[in-house]
C-alpha positions as CSV (number, residue, x, y, z in Angstrom):
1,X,31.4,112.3,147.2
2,X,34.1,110.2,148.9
3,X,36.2,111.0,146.0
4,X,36.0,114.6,146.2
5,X,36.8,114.0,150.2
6,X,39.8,112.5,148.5
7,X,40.5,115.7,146.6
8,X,39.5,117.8,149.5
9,X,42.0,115.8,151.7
10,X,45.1,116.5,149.4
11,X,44.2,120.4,149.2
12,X,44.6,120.3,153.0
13,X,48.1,118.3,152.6
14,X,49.0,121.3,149.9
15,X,48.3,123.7,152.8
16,X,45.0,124.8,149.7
17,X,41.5,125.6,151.4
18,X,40.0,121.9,151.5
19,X,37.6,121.7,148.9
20,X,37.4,119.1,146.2
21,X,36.0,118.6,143.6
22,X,34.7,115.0,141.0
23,X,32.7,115.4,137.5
24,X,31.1,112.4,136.3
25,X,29.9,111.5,133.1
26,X,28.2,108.2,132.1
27,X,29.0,106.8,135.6
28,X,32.6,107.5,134.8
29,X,35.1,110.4,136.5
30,X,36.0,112.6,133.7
31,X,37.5,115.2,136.1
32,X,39.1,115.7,139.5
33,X,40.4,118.7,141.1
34,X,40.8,120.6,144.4
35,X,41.9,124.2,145.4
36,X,45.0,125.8,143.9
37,X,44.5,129.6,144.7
38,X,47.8,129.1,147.1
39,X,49.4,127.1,144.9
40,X,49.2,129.7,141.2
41,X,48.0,132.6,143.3
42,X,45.0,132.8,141.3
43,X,41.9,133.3,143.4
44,X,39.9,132.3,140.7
45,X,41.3,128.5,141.1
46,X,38.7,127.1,143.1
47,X,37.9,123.3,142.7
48,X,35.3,123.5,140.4
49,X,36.5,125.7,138.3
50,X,39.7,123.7,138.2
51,X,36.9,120.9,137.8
52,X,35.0,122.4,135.2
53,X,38.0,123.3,132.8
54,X,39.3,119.5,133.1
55,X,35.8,117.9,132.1
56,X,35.3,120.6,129.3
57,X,38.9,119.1,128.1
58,X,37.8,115.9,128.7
59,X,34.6,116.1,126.5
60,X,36.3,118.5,124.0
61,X,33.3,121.2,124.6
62,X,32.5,123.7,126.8
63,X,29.4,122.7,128.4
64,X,28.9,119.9,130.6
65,X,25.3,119.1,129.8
66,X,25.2,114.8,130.5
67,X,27.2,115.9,133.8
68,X,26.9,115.5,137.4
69,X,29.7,117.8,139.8
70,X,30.5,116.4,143.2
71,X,32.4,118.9,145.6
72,X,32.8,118.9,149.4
73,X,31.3,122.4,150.0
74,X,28.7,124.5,148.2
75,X,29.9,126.5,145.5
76,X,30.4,130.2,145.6
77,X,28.8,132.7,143.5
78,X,31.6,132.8,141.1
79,X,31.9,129.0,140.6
80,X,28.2,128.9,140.4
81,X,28.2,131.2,137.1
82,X,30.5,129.4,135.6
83,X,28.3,126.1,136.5
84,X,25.7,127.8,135.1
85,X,27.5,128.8,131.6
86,X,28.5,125.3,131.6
87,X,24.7,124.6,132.0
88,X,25.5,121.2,134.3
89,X,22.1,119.5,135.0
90,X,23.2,118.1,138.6
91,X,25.5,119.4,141.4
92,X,26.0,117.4,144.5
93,X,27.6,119.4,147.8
94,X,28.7,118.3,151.1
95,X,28.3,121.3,153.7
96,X,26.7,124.4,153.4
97,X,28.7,127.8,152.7
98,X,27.6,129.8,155.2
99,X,29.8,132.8,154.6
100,X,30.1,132.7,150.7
101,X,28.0,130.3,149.4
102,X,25.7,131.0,146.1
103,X,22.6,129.6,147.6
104,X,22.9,133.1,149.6
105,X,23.6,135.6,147.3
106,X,23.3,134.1,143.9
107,X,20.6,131.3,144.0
108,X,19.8,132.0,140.3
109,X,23.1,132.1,139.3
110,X,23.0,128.2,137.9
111,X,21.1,126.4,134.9
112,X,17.4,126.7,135.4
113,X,17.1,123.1,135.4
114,X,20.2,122.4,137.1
115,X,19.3,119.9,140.3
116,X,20.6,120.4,143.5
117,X,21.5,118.0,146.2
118,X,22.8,119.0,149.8
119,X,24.7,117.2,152.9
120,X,25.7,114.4,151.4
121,X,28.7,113.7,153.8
122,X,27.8,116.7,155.4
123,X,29.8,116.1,158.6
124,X,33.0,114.7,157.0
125,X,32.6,118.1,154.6
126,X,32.3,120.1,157.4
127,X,34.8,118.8,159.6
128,X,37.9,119.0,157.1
129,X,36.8,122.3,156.8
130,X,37.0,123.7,160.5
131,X,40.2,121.3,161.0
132,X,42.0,123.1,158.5
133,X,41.1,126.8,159.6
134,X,41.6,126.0,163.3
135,X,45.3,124.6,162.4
136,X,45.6,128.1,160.6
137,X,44.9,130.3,163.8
């Protein structure tokens, strides 16, 4: 997770939402990535998503099945289909998404047996997070 901080922290230099993201694969990072929507005006360039398209690369295949995604805040619905397409068995998250998040609105959007771990780094997460916002208002 402290590696995705690390991707999370250079979004915020970028002036990019502060969310990173880290796949593993075989205790190895195959993948690293943060928030571009700002950057190629793309909405759709979220960190895992960014995340998910490096590691598919990576592996030369679409799914991401021997897997694990790290990223500093809990996905969004969108980013949660396309962990669920990818059919990832393990995402790890930092802070809750209060406002968007797919636990919310989507909790069936990822791979049935797809584990879930929360608040890891929660308050480090968090606190990029509201940093970044307040120095936007």
């Amino acid at each position: 997770m402290r590696r995705a901080l690390q991707e999370a922290q250079q979004a915020y230099d970028e002036g990019e939402i502060p969310i990173g993201a880290i796949v593993v694969c075989q205790d190895r990072i195959i993948a690293r990535a943060h928030n571009l929507t700002e950057t190629l005006h793309d909405v759709t360039a979220h960190a895992e998503m960014q995340a998910i398209t490096a590691a598919a690369n990576e592996l030369g295949g679409k799914y991401l099945t021997d897997c694990t995604l790290y990223v500093t805040v809990e996905p969004c619905t969108m980013c949660a289909g396309a962990l669920g397409w990818s059919q990832i068995p393990r995402i790890v998250y930092g802070c809750r998404d209060e406002k968007r998040g797919f636990s919310q609105y989507a909790p069936q959007a990822l791979h049935p047996r797809c584990n879930i771990t929360g608040g890891i780094l929660e308050e480090e997460c968090r606190q990029l997070m509201q940093d970044f916002f307040k120095s936007k208002r």
